[in-house]
LORO-8953 format. One record per residue: x, z, y of N, C-alpha, C in turn. Coordinates in Angstrom, 3 decimals, m for minus. Each point is the difference from the previous one (the first is absolute). Example, Ala and Ser with C-alpha at 12.3 -4.5 7.8 and 13.67 -1.06 7.14 Angstrom:
2
SITE      n_u      n_w      n_v     ca_u     ca_w     ca_v      c_u      c_w      c_v
SITE   13.190    7.800   m5.690   m0.890    0.000    1.190    0.900    0.000    1.200
SITE   m0.350   m0.720    1.050    0.820    0.060    1.190   m0.770    0.730    1.090
//
This chain:
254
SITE      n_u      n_w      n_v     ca_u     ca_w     ca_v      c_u      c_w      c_v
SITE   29.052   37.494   14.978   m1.391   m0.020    0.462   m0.816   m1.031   m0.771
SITE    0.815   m1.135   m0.430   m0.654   m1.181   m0.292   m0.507    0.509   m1.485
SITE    0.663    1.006   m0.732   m0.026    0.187   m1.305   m1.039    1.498   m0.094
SITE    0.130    0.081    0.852   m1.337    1.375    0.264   m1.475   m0.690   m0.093
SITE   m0.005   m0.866    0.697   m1.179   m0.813    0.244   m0.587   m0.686   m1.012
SITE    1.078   m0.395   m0.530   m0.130   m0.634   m1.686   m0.576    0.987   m0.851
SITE    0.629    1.059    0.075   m0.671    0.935   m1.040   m1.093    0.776   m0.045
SITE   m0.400    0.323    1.487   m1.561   m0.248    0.561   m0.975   m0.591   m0.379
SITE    0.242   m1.104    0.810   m1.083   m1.139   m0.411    0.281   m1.570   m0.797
SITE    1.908    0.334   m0.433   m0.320   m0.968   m0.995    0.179   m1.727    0.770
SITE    0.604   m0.535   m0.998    0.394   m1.149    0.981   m1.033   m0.935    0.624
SITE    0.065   m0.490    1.525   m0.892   m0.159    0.393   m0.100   m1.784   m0.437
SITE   m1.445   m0.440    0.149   m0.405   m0.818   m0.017    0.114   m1.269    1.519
SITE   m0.025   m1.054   m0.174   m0.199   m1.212    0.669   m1.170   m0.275    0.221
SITE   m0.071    0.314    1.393   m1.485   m0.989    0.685   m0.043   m1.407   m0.223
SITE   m0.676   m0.691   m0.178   m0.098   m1.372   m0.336    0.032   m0.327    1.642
SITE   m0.870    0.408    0.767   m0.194   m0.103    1.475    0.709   m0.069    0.845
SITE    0.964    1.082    0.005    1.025    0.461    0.794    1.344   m1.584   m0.294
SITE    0.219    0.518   m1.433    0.507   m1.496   m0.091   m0.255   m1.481    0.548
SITE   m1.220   m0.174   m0.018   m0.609   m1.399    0.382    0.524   m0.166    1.823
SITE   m0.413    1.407    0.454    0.228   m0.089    1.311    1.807    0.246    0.582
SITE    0.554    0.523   m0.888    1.487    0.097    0.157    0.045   m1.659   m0.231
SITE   m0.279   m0.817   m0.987    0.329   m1.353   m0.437   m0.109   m0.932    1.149
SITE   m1.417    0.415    0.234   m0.607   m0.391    1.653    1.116   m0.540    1.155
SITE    0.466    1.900    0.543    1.022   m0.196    0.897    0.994   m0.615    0.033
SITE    0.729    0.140   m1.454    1.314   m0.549   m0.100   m0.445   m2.057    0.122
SITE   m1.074   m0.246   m0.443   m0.204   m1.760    0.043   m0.242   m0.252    1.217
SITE   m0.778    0.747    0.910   m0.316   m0.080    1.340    1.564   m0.230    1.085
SITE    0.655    1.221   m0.390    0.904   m0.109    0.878    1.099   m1.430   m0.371
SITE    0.527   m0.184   m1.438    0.443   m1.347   m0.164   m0.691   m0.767    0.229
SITE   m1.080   m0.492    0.249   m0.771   m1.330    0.696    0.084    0.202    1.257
SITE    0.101    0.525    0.700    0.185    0.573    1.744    1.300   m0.090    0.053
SITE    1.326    0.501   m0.974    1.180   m0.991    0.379   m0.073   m1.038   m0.162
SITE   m0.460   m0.659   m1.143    0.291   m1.817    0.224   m0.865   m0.174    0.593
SITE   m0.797    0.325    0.742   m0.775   m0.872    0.717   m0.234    0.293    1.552
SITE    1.149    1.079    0.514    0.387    0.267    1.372    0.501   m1.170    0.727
SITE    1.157   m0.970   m0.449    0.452   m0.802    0.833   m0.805   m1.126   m0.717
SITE   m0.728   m0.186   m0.407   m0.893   m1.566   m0.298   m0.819    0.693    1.039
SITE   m0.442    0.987    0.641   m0.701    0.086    1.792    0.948   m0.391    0.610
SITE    1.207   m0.348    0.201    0.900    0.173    1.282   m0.520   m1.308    0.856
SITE    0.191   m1.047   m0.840   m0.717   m1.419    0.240   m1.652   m0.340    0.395
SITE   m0.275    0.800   m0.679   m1.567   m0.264    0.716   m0.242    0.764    0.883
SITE    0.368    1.647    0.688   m0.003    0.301    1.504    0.608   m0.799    0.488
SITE    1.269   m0.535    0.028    1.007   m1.027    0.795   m1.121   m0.919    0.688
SITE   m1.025   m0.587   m1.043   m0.782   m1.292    0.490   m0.537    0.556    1.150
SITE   m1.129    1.234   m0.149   m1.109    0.381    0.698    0.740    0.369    1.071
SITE    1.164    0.298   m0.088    0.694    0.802    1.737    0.755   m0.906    0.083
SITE    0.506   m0.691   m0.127    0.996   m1.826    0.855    1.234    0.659   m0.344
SITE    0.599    0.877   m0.748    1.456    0.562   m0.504    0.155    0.145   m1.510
SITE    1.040   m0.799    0.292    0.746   m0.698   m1.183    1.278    1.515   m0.549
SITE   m0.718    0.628   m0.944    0.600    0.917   m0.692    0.746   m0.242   m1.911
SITE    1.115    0.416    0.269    0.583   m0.424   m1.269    0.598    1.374   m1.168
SITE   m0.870    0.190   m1.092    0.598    0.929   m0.775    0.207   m0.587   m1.703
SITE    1.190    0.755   m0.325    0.333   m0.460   m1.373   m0.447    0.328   m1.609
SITE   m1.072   m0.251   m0.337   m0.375    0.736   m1.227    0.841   m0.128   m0.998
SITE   m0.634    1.290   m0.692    0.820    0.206   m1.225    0.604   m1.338   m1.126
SITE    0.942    0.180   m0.467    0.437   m1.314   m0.870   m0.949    0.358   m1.690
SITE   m0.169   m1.223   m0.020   m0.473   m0.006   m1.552    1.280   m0.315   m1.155
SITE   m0.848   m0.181   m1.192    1.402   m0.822   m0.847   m0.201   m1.468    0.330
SITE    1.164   m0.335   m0.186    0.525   m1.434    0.164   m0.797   m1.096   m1.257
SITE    0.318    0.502   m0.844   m0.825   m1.199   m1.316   m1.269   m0.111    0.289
SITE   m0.994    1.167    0.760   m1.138   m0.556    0.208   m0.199   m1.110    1.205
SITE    0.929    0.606    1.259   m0.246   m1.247    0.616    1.021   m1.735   m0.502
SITE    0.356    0.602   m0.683    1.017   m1.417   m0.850   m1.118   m0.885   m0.746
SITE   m1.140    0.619   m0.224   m0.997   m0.379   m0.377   m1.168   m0.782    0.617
SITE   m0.165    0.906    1.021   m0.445   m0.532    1.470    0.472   m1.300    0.567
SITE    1.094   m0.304    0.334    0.651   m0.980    0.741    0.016   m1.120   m1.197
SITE    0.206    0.067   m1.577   m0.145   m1.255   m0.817   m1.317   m0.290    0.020
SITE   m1.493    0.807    0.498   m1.258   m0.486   m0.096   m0.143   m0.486    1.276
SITE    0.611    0.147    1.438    0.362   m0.797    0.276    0.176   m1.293    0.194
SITE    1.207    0.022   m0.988    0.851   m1.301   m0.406   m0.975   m0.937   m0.168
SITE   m0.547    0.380   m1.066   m1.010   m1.027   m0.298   m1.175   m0.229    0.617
SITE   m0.515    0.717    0.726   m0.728   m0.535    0.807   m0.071   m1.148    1.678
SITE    1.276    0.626    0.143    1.005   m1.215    0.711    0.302   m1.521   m0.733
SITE    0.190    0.042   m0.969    0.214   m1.128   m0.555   m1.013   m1.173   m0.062
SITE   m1.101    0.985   m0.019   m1.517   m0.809   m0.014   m0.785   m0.369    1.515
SITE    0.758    0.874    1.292   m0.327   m0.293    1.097   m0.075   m1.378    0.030
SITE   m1.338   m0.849    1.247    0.129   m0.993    0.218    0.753   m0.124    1.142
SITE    1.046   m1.445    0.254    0.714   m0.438    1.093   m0.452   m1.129    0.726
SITE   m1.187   m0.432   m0.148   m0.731   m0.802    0.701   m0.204   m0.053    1.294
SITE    0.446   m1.284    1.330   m1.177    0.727    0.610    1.458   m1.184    1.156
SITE   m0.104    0.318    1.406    0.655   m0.740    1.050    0.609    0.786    0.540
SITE   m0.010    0.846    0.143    0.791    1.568    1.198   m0.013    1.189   m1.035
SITE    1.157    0.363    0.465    0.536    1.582   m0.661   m0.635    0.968    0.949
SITE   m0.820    0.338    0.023   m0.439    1.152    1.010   m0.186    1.328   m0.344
SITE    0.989    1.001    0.569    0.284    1.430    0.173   m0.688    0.530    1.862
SITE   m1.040    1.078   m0.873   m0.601    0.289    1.318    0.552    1.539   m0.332
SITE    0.509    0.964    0.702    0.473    1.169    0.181   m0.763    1.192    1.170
SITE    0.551    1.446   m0.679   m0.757    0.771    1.389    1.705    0.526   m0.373
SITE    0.021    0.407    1.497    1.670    0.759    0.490   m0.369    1.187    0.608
SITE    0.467    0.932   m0.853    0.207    1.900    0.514   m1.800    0.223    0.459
SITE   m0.911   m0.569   m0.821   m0.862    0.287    0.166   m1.200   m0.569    1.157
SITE    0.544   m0.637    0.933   m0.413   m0.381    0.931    0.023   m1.714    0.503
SITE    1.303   m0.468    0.345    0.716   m1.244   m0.028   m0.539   m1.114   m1.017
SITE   m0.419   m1.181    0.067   m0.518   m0.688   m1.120    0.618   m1.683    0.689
SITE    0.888    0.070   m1.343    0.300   m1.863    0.101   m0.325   m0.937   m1.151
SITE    0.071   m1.369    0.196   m0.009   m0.608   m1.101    0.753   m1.379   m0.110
SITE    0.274   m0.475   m1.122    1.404   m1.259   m0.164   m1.097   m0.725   m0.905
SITE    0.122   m1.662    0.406   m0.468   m1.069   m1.086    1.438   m0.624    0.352
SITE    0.185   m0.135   m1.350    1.325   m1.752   m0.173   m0.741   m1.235   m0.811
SITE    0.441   m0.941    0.085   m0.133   m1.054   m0.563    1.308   m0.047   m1.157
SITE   m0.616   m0.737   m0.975    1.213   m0.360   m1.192    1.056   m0.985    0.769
SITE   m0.013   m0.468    1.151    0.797   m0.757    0.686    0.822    0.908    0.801
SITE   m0.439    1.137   m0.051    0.929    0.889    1.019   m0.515    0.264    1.387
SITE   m1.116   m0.465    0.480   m0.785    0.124    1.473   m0.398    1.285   m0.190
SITE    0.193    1.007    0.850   m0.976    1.158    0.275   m0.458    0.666    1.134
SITE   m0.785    0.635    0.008   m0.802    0.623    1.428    0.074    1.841   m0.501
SITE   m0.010    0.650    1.076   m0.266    1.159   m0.180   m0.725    0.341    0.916
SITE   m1.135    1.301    0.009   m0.846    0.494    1.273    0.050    1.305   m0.371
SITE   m0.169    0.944    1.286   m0.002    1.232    0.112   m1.160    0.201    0.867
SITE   m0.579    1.086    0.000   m0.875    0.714   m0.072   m1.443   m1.724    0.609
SITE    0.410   m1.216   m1.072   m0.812   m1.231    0.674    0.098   m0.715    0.866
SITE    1.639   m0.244    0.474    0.354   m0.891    0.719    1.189   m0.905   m1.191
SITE   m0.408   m1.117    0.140    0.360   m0.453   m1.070    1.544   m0.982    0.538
SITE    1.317    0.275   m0.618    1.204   m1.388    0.649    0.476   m0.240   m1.341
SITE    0.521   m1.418    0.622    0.814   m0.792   m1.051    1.216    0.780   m0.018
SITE    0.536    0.292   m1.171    1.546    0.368   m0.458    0.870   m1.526   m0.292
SITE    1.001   m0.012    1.309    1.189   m0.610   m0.111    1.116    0.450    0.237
SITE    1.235   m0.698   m0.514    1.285    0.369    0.318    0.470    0.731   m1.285
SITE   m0.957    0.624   m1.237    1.175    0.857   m0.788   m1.220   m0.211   m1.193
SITE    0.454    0.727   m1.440   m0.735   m0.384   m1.150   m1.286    1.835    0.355
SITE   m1.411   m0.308   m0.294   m0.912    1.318   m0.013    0.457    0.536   m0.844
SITE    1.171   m0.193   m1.065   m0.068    1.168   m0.923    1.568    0.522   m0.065
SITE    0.518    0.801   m0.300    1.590    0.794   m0.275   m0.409    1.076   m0.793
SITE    1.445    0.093   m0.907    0.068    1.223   m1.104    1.343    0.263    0.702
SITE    0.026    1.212    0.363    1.017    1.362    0.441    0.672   m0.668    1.230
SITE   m0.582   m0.372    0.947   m0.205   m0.971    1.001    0.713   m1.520    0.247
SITE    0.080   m0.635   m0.937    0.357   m1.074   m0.627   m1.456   m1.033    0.383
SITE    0.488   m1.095    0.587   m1.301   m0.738    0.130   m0.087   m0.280   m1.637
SITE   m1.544   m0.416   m0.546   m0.119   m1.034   m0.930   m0.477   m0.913    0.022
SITE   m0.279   m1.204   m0.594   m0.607   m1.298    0.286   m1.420    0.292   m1.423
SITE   m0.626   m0.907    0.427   m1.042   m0.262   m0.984    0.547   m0.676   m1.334
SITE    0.911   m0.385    0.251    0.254   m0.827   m1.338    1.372    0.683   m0.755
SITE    0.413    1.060    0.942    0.984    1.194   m0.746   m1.178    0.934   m0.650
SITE   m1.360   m0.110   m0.026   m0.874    0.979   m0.410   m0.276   m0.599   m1.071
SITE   m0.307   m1.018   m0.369   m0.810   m0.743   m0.763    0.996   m0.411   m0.732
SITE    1.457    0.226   m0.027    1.062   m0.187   m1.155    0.087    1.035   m0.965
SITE   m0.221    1.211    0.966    0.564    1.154   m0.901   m0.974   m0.160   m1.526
SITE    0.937    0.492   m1.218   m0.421    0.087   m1.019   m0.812    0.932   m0.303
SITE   m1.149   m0.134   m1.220   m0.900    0.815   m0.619    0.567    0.504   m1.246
SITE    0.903    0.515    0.028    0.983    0.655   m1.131   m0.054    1.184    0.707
SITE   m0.303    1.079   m0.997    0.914    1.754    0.996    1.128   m0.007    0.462
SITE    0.893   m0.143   m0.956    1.313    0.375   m0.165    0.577   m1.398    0.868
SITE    0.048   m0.712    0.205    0.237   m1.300    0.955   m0.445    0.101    1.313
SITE   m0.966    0.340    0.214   m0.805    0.329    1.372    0.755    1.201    0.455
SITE    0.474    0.836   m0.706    0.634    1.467    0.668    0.934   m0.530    0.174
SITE    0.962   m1.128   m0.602    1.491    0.001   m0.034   m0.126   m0.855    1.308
SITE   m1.119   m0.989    0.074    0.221   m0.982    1.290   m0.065    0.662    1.284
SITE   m1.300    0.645   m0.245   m0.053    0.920    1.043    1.027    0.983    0.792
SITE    0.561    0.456   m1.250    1.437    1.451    0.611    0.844   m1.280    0.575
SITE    0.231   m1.253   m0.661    1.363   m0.509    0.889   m0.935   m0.652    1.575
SITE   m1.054   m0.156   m0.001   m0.454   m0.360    1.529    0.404    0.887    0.891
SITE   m0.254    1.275   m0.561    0.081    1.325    1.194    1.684   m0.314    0.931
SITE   m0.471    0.081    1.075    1.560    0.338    0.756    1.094    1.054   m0.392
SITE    1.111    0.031    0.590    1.140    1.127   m0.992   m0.392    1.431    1.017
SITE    0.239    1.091   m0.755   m0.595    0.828    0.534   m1.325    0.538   m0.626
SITE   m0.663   m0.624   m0.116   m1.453    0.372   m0.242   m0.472    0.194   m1.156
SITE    0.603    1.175   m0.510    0.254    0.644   m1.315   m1.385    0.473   m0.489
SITE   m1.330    0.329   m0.454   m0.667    0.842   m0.200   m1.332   m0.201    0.965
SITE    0.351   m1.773    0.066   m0.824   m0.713    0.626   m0.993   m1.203   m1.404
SITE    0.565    0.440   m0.947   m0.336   m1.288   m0.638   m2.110    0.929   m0.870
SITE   m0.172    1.192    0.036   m1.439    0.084    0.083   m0.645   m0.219    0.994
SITE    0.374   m0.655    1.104   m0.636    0.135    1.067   m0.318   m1.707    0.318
SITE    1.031   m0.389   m0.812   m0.205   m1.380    0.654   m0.858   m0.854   m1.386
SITE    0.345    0.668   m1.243   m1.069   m0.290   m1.268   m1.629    0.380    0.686
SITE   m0.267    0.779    0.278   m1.221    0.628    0.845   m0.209   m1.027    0.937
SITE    0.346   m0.288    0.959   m0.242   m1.069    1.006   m0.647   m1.336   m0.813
SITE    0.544   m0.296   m1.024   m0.094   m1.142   m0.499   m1.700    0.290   m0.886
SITE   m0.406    1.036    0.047   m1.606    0.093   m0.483   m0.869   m0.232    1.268
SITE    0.204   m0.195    1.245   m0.922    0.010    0.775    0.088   m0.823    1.267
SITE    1.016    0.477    0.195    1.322   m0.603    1.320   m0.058   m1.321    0.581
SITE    0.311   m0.616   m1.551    0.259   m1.467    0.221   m0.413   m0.884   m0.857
SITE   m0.415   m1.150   m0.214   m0.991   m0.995   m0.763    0.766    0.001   m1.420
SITE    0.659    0.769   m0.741    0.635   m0.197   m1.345   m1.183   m0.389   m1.367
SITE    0.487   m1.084   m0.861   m1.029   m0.606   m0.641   m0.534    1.461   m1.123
SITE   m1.060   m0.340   m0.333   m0.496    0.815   m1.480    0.891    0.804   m0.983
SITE    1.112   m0.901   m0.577    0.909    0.296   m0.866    0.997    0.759    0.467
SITE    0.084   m0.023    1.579    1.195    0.664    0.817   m0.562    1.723    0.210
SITE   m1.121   m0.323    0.626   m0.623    1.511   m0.310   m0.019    0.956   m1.021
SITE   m0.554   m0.754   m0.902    0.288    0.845   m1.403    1.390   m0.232   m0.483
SITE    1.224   m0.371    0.463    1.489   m0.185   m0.627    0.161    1.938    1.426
SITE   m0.275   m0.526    1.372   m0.028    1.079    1.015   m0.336    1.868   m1.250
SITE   m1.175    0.299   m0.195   m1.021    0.395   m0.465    1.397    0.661   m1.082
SITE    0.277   m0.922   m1.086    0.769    0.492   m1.008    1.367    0.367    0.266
SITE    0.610   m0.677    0.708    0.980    0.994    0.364   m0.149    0.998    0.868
SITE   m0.675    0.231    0.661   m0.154    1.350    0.661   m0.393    0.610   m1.091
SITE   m0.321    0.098   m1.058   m0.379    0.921   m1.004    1.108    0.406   m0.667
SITE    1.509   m0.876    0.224    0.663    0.618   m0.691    1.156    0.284    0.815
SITE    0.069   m0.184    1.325    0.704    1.085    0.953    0.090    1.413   m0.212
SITE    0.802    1.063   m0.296    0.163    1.224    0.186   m0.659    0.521    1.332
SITE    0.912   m0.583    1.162   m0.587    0.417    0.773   m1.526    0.265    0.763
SITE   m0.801   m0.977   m0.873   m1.638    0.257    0.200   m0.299    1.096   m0.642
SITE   m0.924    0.648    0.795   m0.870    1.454   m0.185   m1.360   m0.375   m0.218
SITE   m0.799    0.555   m0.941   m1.579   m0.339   m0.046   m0.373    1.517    0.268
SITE   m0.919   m0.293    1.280   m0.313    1.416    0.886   m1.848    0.534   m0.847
SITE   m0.139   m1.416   m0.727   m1.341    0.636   m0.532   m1.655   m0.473    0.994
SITE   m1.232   m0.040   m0.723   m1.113   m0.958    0.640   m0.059    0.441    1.841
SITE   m0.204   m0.729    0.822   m0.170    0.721    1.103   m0.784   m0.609    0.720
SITE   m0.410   m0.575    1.559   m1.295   m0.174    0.455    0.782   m0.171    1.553
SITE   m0.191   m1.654    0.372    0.789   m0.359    1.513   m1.082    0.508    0.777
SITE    0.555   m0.254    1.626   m0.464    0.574    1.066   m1.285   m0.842    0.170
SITE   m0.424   m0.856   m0.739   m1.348   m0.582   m0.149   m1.135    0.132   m1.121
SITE    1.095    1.222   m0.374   m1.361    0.265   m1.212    0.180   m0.290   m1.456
SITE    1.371   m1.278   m0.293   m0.181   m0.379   m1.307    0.766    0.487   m0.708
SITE   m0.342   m0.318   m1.134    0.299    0.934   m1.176    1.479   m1.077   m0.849
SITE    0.937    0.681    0.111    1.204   m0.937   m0.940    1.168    1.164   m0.602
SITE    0.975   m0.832   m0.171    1.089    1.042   m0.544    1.425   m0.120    0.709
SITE    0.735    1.337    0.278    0.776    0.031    1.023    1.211    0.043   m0.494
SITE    1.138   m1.384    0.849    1.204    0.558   m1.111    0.837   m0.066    1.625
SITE    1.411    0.848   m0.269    0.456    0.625    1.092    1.881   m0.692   m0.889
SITE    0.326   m0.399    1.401    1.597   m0.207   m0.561    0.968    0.136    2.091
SITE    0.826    0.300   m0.697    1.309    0.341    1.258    0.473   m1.333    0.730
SITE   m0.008    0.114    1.470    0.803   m1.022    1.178    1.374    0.528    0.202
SITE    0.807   m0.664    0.408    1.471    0.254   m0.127    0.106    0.845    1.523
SITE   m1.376   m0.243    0.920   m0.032    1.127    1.074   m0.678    1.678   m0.574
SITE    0.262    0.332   m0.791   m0.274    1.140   m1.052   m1.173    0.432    0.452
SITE   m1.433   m1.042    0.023   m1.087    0.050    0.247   m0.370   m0.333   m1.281
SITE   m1.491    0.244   m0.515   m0.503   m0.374   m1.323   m1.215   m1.098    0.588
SITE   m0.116   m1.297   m0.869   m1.044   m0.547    0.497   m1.437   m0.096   m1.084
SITE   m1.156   m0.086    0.315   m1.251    1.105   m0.739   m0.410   m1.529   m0.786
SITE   m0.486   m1.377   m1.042   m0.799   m0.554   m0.177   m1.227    0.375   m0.487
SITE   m1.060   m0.329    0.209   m1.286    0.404   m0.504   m0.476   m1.519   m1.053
SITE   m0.040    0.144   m1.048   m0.260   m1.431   m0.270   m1.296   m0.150   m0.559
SITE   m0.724   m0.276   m0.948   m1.439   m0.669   m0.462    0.394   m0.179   m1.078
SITE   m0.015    0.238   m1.103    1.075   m0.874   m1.091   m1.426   m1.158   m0.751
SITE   m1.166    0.654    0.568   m0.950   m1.409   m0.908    0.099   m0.997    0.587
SITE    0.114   m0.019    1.231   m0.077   m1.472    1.109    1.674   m0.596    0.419
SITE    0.970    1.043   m0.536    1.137   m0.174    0.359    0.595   m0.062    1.758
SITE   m0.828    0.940    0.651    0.054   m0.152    1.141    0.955    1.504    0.706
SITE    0.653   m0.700    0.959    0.738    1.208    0.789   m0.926    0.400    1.090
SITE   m0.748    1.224    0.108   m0.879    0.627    1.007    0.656    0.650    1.072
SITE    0.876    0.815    0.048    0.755    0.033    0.767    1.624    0.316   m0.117
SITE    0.471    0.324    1.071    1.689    0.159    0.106    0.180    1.169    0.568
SITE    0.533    0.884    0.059    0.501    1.611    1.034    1.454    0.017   m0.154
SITE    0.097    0.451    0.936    1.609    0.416    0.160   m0.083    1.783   m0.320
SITE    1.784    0.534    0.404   m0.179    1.355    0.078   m0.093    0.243    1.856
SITE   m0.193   m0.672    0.463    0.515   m0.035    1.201   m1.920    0.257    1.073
SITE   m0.677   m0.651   m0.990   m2.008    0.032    0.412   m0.193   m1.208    0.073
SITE    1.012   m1.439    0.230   m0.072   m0.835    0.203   m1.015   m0.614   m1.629
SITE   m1.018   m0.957    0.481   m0.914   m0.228   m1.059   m0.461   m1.478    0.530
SITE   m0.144   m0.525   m1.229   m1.035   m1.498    0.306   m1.073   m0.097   m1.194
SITE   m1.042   m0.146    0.586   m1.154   m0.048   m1.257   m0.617   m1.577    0.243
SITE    0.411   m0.348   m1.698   m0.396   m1.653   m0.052   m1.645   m0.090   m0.339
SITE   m0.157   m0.406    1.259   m1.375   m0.567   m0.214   m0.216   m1.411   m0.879
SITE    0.576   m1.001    0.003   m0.106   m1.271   m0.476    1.599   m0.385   m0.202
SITE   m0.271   m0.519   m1.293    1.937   m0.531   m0.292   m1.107   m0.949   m1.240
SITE    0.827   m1.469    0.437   m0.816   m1.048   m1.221    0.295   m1.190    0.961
SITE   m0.296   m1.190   m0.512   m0.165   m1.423    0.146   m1.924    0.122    0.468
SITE   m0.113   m1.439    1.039   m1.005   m0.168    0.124    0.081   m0.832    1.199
SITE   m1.550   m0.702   m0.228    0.101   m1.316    0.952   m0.819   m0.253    0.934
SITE   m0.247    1.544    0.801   m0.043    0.312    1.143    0.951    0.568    0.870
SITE    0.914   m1.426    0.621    0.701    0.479    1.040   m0.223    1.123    1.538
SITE    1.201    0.179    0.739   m0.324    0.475    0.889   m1.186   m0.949    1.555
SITE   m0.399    0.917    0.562   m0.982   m0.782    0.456    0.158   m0.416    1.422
//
């Protein structure tokens, strides 16, 4: 039939039009996949439910790229200031916040009731208390910082060591050089995934890298790589914390 038609009228010609609008659909519908679950987070806000989906993986060298710009922008963070203060929102709703002192004093408040923390250190990696001055040792080397780090972890806690490099960008008061030592070895973990640009449950705009919990949950970072900032955290589980404030500063709690 196809060759009947041909000899008819001869091979047919290309709409320029038809094309443009075939080109159309096919870009339309790939921007509507990547950009289905960068909504999941911003309905989550407007309806108080904390929804968790996994986007597509990118290649790795680009976000290997990502996390060394980063690096360096961590390095240049300022550490100035009297109190470590991390103000947080939890599963969307829940909101606390932690100041320490470089002496080790800290307060925490939830939803603005503000208490002193005694009896144990505000910070632990893989539930390990830490001290302030086990923070402020660790080295600004990659490859030293990963090795110190894997022997802190407790036995057992195999496939814990991206999780606890991650902690150390936001978590807990780690100096300039520690961030960006943090920063570079997660870039050269296997097990980190770069999920590609995406957009937290507040709107902002960063880049998402995704790595495995030894509870065979995946946990989501959203990071900033110009400001070097962690925006938020997701589990596979919906569980989420979006960092409002992580920095030094010398306005204590009140």
């Amino acid at each position: 039939m196809d060759e009947l038609i041909r000899e008819l009228y001869g091979e047919p010609r290309p709409d320029p039009r038809a094309q443009h609008r075939v080109w159309r659909r096919v870009t339309t519908r790939r921007r509507r996949r990547r950009l289905t679950w960068l909504a999941i987070p911003v309905a989550a806000a407007l309806t108080g439910i904390v929804l968790y989906a996994t986007p597509p993986e990118q290649p790795m060298e680009a976000g290997r790229t990502i996390l060394l710009t980063a690096a360096t922008s961590a390095a240049s963070t300022a550490s100035e200031g009297t109190y470590w203060h991390v103000r947080k929102l939890h599963d969307g709703g829940r909101e606390t916040e932690l100041w320490v002192t470089r002496q080790g004093r800290a307060w925490t408040a939830e939803q603005g009731r503000v208490s002193r923390v005694s009896g144990r250190s505000p910070f632990s990696m893989a539930g390990r208390d830490l001290t302030y001055e086990q923070i402020q040792a660790l080295p600004s080397d990659a490859a030293a910082l990963r090795e110190r780090v894997a022997a802190m972890l407790p036995p057992g806690s195999d496939g814990l060591l991206a999780d606890a490099l991650g902690g150390l960008l936001w978590t807990k008061p780690s100096a300039p050089g520690v961030r960006a030592a943090a920063y570079r070895a997660l870039a050269d973990l296997p097990e980190v995934r770069y999920l590609g640009a995406a957009t937290d449950a507040r709107g902002r705009a960063g880049e998402a890298f995704a790595f495995g919990l030894p509870t065979g949950v995946e946990r989501t970072l959203i990071i900033d790589p110009a400001s070097s900032q962690v925006l938020s955290s997701v589990d596979g589980t919906g569980s989420s914390e979006i960092v409002l404030t992580a920095g030094w500063t010398d306005q204590g709690p009140a």
